[in-house]
N, CA, C and O atoms as a CHARMM CRD file, in Angstrom:
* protein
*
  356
    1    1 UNK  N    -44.29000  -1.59300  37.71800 PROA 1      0.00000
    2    1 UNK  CA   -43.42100  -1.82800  36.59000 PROA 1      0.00000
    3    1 UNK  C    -42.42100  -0.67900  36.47400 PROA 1      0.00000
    4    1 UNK  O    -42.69100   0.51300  36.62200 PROA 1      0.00000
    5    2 UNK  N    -41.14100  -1.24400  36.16600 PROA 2      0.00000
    6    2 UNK  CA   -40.33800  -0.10500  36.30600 PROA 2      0.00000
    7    2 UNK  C    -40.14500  -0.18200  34.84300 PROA 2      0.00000
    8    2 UNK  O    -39.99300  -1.19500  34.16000 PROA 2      0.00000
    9    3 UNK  N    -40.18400   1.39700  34.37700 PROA 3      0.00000
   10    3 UNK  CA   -39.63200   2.20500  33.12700 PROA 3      0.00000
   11    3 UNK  C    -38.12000   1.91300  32.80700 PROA 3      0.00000
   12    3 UNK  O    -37.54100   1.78100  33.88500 PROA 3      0.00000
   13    4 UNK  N    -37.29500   1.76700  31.80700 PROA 4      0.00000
   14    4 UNK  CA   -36.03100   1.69300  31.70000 PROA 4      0.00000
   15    4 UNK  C    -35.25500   3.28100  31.50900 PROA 4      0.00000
   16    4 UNK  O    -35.55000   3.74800  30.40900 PROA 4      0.00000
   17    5 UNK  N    -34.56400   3.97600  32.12600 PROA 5      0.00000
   18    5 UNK  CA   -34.25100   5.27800  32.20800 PROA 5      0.00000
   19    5 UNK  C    -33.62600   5.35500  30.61800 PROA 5      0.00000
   20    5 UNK  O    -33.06200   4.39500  30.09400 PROA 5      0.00000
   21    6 UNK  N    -33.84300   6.76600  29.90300 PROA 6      0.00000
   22    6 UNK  CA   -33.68800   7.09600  28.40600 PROA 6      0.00000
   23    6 UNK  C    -32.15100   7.31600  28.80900 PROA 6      0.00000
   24    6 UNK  O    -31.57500   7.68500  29.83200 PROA 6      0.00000
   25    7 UNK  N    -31.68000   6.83500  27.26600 PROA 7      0.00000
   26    7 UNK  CA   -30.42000   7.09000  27.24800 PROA 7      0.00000
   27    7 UNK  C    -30.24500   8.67300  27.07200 PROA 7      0.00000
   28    7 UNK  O    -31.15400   9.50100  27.12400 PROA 7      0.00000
   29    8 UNK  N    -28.64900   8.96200  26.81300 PROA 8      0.00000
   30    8 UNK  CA   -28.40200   9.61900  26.75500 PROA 8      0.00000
   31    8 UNK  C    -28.85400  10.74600  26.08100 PROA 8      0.00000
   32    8 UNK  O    -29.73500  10.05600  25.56600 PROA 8      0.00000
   33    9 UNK  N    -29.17900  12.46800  25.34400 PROA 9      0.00000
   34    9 UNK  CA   -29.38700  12.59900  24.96800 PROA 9      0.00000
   35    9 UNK  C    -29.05200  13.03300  23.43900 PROA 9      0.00000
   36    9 UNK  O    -27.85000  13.29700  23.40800 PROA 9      0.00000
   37   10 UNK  N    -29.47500  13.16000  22.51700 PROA 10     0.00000
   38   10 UNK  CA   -27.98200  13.12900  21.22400 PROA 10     0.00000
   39   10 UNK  C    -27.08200  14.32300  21.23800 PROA 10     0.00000
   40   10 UNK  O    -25.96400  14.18300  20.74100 PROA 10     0.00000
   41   11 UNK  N    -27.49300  15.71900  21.84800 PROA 11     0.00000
   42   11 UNK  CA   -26.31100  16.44000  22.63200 PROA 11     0.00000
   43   11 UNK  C    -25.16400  15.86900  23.10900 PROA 11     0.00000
   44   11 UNK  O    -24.04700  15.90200  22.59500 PROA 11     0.00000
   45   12 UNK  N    -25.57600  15.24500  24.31900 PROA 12     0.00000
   46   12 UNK  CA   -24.54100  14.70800  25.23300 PROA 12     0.00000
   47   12 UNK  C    -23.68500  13.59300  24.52700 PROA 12     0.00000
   48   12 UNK  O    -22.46100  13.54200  24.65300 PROA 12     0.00000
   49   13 UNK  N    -24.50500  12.59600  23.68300 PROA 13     0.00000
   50   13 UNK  CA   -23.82900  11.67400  22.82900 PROA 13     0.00000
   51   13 UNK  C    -22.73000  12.48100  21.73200 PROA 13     0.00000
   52   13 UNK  O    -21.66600  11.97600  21.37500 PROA 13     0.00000
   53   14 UNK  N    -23.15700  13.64300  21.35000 PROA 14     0.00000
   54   14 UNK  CA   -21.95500  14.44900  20.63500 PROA 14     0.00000
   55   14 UNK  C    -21.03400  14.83000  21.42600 PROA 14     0.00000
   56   14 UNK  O    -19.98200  15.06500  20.83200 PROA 14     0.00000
   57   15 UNK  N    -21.00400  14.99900  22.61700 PROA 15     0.00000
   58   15 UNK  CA   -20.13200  16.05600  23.01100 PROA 15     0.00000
   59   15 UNK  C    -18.90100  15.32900  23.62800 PROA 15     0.00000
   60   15 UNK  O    -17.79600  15.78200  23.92600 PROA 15     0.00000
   61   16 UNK  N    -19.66400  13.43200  23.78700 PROA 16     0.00000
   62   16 UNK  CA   -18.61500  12.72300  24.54500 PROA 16     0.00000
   63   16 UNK  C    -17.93100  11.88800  22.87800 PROA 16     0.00000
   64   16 UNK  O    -16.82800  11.34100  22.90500 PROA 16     0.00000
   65   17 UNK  N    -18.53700  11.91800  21.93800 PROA 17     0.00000
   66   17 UNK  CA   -17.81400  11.45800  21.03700 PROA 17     0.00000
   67   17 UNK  C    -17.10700  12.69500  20.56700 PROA 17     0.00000
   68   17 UNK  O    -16.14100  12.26400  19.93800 PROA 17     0.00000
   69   18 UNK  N    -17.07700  14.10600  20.53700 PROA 18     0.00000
   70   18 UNK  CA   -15.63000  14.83900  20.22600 PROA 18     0.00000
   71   18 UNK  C    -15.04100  14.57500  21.28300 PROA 18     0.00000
   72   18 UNK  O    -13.83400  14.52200  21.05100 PROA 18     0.00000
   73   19 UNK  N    -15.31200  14.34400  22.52800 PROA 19     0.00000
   74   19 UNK  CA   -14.42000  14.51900  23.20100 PROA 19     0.00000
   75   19 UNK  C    -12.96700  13.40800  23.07900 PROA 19     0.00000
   76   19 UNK  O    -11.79200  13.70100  23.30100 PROA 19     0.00000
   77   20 UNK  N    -13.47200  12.24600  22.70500 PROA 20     0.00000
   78   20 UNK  CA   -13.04400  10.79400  22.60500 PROA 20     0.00000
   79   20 UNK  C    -12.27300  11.46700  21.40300 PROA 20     0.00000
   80   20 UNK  O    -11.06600  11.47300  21.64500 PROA 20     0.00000
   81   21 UNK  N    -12.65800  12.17300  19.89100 PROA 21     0.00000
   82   21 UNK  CA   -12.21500  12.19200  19.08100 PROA 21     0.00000
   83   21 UNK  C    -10.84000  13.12200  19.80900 PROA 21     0.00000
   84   21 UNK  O     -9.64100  12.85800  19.71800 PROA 21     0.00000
   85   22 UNK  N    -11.38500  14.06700  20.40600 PROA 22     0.00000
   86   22 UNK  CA   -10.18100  14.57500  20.80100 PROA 22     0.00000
   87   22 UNK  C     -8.88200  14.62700  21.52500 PROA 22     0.00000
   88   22 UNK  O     -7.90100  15.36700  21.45600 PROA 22     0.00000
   89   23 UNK  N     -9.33900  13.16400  22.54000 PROA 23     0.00000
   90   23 UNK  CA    -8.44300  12.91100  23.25100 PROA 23     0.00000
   91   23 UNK  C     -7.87600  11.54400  21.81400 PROA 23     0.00000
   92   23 UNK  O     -6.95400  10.80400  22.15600 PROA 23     0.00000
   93   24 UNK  N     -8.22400  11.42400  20.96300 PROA 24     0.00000
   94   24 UNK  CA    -7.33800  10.19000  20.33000 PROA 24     0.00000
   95   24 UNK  C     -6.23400  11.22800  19.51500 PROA 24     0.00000
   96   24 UNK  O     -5.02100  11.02800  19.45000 PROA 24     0.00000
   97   25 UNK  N     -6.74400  12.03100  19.09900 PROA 25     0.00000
   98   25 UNK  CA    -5.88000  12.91100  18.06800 PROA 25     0.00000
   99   25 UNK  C     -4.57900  13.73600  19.07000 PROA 25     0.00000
  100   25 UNK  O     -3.42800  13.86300  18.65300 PROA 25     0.00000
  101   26 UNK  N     -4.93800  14.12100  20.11700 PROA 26     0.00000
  102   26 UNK  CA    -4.29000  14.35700  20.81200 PROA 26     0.00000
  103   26 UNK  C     -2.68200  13.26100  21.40900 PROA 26     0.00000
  104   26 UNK  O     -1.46900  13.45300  21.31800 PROA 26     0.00000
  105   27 UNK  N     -3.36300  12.36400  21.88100 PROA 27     0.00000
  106   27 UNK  CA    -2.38500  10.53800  22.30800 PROA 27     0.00000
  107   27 UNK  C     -2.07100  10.42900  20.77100 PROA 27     0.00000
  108   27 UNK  O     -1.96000   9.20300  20.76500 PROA 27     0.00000
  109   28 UNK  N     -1.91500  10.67500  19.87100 PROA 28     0.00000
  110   28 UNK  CA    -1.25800  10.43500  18.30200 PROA 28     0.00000
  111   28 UNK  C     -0.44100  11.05000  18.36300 PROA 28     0.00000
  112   28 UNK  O      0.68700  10.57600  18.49600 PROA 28     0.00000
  113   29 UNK  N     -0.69200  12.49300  18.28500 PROA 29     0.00000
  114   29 UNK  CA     0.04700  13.69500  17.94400 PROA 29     0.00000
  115   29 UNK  C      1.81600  13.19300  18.43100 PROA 29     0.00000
  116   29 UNK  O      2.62700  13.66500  17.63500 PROA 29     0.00000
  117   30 UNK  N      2.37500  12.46800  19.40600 PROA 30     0.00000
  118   30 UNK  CA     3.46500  12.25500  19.59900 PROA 30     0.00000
  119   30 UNK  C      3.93800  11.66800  19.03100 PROA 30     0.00000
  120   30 UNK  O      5.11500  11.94600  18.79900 PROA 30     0.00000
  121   31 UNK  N      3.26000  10.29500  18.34300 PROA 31     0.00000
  122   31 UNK  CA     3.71200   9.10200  17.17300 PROA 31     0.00000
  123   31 UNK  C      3.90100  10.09800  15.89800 PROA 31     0.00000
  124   31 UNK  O      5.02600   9.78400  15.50800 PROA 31     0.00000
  125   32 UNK  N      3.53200  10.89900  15.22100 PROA 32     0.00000
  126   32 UNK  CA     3.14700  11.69900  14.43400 PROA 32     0.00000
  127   32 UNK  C      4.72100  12.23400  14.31400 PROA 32     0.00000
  128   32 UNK  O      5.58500  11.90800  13.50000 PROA 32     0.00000
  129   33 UNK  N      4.78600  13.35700  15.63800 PROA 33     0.00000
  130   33 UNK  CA     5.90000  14.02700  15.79800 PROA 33     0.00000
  131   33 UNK  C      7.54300  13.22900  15.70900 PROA 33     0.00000
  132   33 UNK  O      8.60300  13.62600  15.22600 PROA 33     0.00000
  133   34 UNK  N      7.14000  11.88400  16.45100 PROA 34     0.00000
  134   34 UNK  CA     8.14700  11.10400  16.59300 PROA 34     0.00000
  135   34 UNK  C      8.52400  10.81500  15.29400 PROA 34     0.00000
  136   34 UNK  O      9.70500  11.08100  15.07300 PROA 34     0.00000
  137   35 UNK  N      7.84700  10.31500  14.27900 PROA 35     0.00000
  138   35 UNK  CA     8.19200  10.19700  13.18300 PROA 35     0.00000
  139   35 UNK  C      8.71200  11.18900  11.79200 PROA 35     0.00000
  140   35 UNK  O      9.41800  10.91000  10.82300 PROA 35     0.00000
  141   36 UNK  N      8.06700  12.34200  12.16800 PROA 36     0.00000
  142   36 UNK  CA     8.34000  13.25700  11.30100 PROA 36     0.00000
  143   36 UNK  C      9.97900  13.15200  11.98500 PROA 36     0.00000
  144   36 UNK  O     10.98900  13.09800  11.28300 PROA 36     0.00000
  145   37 UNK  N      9.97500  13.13900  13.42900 PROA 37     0.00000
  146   37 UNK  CA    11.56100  13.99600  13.82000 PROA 37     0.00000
  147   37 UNK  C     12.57800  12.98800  13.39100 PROA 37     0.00000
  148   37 UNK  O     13.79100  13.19700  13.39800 PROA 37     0.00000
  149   38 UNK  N     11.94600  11.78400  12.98400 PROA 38     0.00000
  150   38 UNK  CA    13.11400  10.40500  12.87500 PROA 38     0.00000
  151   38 UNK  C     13.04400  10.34400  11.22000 PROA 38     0.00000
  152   38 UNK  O     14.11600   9.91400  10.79300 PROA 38     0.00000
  153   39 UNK  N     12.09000  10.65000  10.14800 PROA 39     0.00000
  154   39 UNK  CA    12.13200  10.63200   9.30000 PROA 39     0.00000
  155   39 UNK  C     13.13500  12.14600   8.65600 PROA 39     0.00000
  156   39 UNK  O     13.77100  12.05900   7.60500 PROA 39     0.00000
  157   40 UNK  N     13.10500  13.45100   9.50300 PROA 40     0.00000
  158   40 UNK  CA    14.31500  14.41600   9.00800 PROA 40     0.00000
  159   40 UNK  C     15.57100  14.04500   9.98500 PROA 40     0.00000
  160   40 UNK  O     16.64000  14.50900   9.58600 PROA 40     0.00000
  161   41 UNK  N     15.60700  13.58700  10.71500 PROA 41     0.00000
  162   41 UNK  CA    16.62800  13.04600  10.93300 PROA 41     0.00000
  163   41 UNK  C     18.02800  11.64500  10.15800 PROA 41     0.00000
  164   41 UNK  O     19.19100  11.26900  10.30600 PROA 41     0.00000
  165   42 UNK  N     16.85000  11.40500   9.38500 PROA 42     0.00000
  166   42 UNK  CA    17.75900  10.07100   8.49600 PROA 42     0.00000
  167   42 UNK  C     17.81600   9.16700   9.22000 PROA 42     0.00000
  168   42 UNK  O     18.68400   8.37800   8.84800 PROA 42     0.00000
  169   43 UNK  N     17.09800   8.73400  10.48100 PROA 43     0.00000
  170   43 UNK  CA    16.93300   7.73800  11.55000 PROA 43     0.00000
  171   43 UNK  C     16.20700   6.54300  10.82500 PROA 43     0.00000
  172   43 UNK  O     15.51200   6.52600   9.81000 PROA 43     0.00000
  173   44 UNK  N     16.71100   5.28600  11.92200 PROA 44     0.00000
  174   44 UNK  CA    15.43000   4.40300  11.66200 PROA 44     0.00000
  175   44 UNK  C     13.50400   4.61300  12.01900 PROA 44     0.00000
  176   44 UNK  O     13.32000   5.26500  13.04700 PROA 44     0.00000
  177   45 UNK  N     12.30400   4.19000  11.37100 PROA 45     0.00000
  178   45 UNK  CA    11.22900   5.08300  12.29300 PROA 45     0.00000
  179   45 UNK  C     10.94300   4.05900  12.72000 PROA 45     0.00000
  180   45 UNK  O     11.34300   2.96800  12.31400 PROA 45     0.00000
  181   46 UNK  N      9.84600   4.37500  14.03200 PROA 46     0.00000
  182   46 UNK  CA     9.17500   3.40300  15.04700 PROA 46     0.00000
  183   46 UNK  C      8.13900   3.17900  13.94100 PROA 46     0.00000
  184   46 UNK  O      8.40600   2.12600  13.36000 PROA 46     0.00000
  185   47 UNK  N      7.29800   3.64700  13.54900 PROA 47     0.00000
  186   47 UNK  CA     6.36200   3.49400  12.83400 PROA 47     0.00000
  187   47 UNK  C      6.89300   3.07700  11.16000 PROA 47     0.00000
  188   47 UNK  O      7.84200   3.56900  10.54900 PROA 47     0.00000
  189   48 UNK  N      5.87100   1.95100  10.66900 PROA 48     0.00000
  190   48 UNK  CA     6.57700   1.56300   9.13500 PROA 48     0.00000
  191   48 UNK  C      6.26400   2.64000   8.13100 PROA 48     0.00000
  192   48 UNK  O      5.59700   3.50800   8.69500 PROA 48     0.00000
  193   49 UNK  N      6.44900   2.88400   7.05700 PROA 49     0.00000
  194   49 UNK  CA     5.44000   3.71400   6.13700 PROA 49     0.00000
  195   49 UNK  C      3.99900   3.32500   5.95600 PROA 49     0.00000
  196   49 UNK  O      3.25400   4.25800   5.65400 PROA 49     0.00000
  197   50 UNK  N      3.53900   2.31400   6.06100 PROA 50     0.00000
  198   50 UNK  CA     2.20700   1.95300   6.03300 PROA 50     0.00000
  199   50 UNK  C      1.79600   2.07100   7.58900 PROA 50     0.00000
  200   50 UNK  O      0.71400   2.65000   7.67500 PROA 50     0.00000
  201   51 UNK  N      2.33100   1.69500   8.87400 PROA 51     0.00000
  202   51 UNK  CA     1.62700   2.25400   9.86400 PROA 51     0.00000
  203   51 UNK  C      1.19300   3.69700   9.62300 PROA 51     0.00000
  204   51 UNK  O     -0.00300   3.96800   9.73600 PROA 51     0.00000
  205   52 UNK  N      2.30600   4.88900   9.21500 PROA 52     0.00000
  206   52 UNK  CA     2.22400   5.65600   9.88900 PROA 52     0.00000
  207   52 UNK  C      1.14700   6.30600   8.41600 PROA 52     0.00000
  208   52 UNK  O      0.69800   7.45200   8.39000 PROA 52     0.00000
  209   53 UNK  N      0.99800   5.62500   7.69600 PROA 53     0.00000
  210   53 UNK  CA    -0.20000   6.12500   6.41300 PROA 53     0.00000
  211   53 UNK  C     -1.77800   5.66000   7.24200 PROA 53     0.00000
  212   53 UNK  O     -2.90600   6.15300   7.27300 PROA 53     0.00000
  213   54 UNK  N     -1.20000   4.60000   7.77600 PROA 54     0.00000
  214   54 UNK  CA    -2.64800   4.54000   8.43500 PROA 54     0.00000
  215   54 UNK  C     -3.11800   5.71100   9.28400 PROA 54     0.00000
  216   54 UNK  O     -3.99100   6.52000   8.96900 PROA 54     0.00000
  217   55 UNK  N     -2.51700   5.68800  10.23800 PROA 55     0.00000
  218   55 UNK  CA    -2.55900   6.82500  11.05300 PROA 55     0.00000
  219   55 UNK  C     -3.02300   7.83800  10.72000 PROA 55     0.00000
  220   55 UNK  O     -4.12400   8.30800  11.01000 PROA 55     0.00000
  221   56 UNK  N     -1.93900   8.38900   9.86900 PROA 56     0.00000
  222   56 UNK  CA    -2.66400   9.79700   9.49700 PROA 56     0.00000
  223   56 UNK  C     -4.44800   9.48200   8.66000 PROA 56     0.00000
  224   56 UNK  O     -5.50200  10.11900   8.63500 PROA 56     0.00000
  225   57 UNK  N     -4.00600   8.25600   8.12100 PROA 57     0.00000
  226   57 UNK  CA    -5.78300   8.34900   7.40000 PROA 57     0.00000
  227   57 UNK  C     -7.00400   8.08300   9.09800 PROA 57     0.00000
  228   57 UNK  O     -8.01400   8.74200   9.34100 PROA 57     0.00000
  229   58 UNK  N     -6.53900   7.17600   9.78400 PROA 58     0.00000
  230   58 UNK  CA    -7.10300   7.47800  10.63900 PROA 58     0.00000
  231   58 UNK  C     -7.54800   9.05500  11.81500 PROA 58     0.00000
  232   58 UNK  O     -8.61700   9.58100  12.12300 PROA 58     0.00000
  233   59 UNK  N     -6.45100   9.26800  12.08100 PROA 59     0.00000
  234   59 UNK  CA    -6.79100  10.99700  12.31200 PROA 59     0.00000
  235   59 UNK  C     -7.72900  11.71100  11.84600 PROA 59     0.00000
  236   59 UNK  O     -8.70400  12.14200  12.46200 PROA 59     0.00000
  237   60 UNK  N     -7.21200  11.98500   9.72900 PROA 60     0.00000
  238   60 UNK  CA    -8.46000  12.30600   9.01400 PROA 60     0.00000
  239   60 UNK  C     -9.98100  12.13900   9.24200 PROA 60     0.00000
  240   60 UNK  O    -10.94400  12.90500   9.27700 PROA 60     0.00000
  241   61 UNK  N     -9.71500  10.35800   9.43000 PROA 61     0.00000
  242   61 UNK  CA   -11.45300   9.98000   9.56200 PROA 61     0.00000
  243   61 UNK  C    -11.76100  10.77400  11.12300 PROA 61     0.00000
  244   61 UNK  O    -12.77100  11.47700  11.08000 PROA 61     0.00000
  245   62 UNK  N    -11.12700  10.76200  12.31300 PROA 62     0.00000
  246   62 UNK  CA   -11.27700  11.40700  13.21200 PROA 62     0.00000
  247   62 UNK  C    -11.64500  12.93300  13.27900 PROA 62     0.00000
  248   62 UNK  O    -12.58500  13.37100  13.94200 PROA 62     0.00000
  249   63 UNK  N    -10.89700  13.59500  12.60900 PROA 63     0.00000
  250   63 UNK  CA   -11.36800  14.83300  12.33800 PROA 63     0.00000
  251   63 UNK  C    -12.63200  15.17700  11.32000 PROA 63     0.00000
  252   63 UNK  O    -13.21100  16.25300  11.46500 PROA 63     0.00000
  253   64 UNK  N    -13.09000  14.16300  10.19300 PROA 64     0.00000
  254   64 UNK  CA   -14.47300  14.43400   9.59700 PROA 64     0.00000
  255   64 UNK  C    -15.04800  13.86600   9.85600 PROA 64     0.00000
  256   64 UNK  O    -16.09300  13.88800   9.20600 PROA 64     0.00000
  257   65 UNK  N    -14.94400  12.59300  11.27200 PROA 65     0.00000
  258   65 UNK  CA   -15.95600  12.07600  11.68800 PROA 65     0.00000
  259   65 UNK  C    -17.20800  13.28400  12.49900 PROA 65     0.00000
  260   65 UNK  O    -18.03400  12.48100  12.93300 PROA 65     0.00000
  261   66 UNK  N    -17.54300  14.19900  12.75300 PROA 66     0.00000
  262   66 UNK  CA   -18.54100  15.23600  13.28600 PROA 66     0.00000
  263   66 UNK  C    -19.14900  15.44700  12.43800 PROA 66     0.00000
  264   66 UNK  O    -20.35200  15.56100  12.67200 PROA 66     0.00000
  265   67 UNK  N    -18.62900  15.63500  10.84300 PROA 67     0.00000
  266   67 UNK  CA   -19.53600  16.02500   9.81100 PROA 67     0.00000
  267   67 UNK  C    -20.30300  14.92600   9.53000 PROA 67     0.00000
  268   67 UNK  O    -21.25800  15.19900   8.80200 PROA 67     0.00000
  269   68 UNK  N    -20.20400  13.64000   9.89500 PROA 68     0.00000
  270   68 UNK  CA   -20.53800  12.21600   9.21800 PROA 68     0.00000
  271   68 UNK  C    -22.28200  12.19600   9.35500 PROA 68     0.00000
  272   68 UNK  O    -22.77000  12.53800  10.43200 PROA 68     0.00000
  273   69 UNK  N    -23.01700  11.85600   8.42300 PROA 69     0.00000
  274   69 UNK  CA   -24.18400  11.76000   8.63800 PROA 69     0.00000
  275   69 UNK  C    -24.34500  10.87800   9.87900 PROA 69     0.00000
  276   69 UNK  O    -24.90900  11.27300  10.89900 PROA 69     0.00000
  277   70 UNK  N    -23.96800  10.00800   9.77200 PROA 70     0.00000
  278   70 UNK  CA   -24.09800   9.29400  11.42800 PROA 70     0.00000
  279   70 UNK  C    -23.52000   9.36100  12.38700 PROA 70     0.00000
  280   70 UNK  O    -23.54600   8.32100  13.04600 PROA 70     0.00000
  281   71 UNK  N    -22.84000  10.35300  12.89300 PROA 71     0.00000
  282   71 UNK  CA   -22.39400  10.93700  14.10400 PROA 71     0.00000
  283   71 UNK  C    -23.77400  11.56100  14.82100 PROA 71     0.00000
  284   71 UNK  O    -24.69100  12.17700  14.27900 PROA 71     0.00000
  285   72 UNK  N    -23.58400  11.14600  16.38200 PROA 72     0.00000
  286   72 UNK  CA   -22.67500  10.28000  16.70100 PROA 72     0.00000
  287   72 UNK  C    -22.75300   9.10600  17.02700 PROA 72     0.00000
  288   72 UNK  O    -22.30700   8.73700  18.11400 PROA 72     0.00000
  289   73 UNK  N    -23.33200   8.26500  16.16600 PROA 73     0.00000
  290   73 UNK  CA   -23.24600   6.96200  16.81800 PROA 73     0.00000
  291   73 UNK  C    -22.10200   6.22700  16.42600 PROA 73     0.00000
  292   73 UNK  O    -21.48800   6.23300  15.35900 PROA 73     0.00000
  293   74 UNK  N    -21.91500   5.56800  17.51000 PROA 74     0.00000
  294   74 UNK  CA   -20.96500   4.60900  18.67400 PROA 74     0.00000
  295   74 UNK  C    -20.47800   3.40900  17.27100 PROA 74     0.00000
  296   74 UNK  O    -19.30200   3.21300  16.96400 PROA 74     0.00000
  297   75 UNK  N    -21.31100   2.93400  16.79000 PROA 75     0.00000
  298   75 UNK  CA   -21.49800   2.06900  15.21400 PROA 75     0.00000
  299   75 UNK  C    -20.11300   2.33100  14.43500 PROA 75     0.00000
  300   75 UNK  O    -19.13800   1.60300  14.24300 PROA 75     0.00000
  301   76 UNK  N    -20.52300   4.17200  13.91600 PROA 76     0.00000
  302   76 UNK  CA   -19.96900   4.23200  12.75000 PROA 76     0.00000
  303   76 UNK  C    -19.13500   4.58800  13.13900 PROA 76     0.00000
  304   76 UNK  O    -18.47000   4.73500  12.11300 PROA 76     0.00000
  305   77 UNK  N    -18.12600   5.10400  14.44100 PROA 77     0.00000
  306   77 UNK  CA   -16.98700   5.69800  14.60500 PROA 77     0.00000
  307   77 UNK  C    -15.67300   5.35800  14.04600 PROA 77     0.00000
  308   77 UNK  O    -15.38700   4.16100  14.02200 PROA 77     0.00000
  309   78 UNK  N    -14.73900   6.29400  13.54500 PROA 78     0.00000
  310   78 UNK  CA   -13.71400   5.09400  13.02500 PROA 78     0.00000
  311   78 UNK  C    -13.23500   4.73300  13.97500 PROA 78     0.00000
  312   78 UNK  O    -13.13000   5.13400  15.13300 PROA 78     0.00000
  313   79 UNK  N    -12.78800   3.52900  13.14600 PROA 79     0.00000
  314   79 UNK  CA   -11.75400   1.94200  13.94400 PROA 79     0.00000
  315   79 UNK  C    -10.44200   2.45300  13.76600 PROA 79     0.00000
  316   79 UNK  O    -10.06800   2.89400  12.68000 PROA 79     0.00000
  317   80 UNK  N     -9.59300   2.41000  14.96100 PROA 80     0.00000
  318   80 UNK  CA    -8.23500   2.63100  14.99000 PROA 80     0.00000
  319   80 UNK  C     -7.57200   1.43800  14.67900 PROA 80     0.00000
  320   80 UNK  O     -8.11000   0.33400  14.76400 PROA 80     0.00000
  321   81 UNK  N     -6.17400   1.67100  14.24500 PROA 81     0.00000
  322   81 UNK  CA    -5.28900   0.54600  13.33500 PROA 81     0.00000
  323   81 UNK  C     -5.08500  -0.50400  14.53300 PROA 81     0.00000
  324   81 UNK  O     -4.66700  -0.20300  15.65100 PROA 81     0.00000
  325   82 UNK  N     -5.35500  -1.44200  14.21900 PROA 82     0.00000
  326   82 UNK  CA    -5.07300  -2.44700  15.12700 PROA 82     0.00000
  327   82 UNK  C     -3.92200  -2.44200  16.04100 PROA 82     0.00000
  328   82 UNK  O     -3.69200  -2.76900  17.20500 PROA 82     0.00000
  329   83 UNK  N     -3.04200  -1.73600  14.64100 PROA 83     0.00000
  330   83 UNK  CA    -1.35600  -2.07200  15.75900 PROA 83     0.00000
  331   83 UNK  C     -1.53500  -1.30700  16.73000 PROA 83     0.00000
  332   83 UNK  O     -1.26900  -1.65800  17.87900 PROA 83     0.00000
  333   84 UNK  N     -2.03100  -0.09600  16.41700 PROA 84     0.00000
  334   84 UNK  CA    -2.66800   1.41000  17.54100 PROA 84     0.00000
  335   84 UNK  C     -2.29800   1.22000  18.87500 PROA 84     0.00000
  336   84 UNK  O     -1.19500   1.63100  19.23400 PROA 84     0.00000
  337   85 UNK  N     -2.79500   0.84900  19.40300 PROA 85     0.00000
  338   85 UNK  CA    -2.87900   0.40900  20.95200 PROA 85     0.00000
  339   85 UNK  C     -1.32900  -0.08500  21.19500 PROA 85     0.00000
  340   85 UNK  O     -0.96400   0.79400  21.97600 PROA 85     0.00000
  341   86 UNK  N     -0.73600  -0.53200  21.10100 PROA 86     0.00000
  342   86 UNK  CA     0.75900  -1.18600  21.56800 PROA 86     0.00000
  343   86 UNK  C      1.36000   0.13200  21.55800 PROA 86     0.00000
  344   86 UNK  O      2.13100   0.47900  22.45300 PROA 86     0.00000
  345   87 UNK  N      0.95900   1.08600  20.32400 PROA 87     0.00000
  346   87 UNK  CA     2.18500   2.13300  20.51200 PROA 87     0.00000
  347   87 UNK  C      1.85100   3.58100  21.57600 PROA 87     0.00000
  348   87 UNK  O      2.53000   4.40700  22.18700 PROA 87     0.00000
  349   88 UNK  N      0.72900   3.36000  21.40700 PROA 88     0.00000
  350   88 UNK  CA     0.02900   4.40900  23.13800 PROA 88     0.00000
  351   88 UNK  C      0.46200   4.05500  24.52900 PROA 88     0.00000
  352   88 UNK  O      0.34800   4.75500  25.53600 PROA 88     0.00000
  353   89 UNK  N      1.05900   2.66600  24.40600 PROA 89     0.00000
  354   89 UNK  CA     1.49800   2.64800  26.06300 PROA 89     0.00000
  355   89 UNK  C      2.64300   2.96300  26.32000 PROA 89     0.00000
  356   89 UNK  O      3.03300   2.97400  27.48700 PROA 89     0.00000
């Protein structure tokens, strides 16, 4: 009978969910910038005012997601804004 090999351990499960946290905050940081530079500019923005409110609340949850009693599980991580993804490519 074969044993099923243990997952990961909850170390390693932390260290790949900052890492994830960190590479998302990081791939933002340009939408972020882009907008601040188009919003002092008097430009039109890529992002609406409510995208880019999401965002930043998303980030937030990204950055106090480590303190979260349930970090790190995979479950409770925050959910990025749906539109999210279209503007990363």
């Amino acid at each position: 009978m074969t044993v099923p090999a243990p997952g990961p351990a909850p170390e390693e499960m932390a260290y790949g969910e900052r890492a994830l946290r960190d590479k998302m905050l990081l791939l933002t940081d340009p939408l972020v910038a882009r907008h601040r530079d188009e919003m002092e500019a008097e430009r039109p923005t890529t992002l609406t005012v409510e995208q880019y409110k999401q965002l930043q609340g998303y980030r937030q949850d990204l950055r106090d997601w480590p303190e979260s009693e349930h970090f790190p599980a995979v479950e409770y991580r925050p959910g990025q804004p749906a539109w999210l993804a279209d503007h990363l490519q």
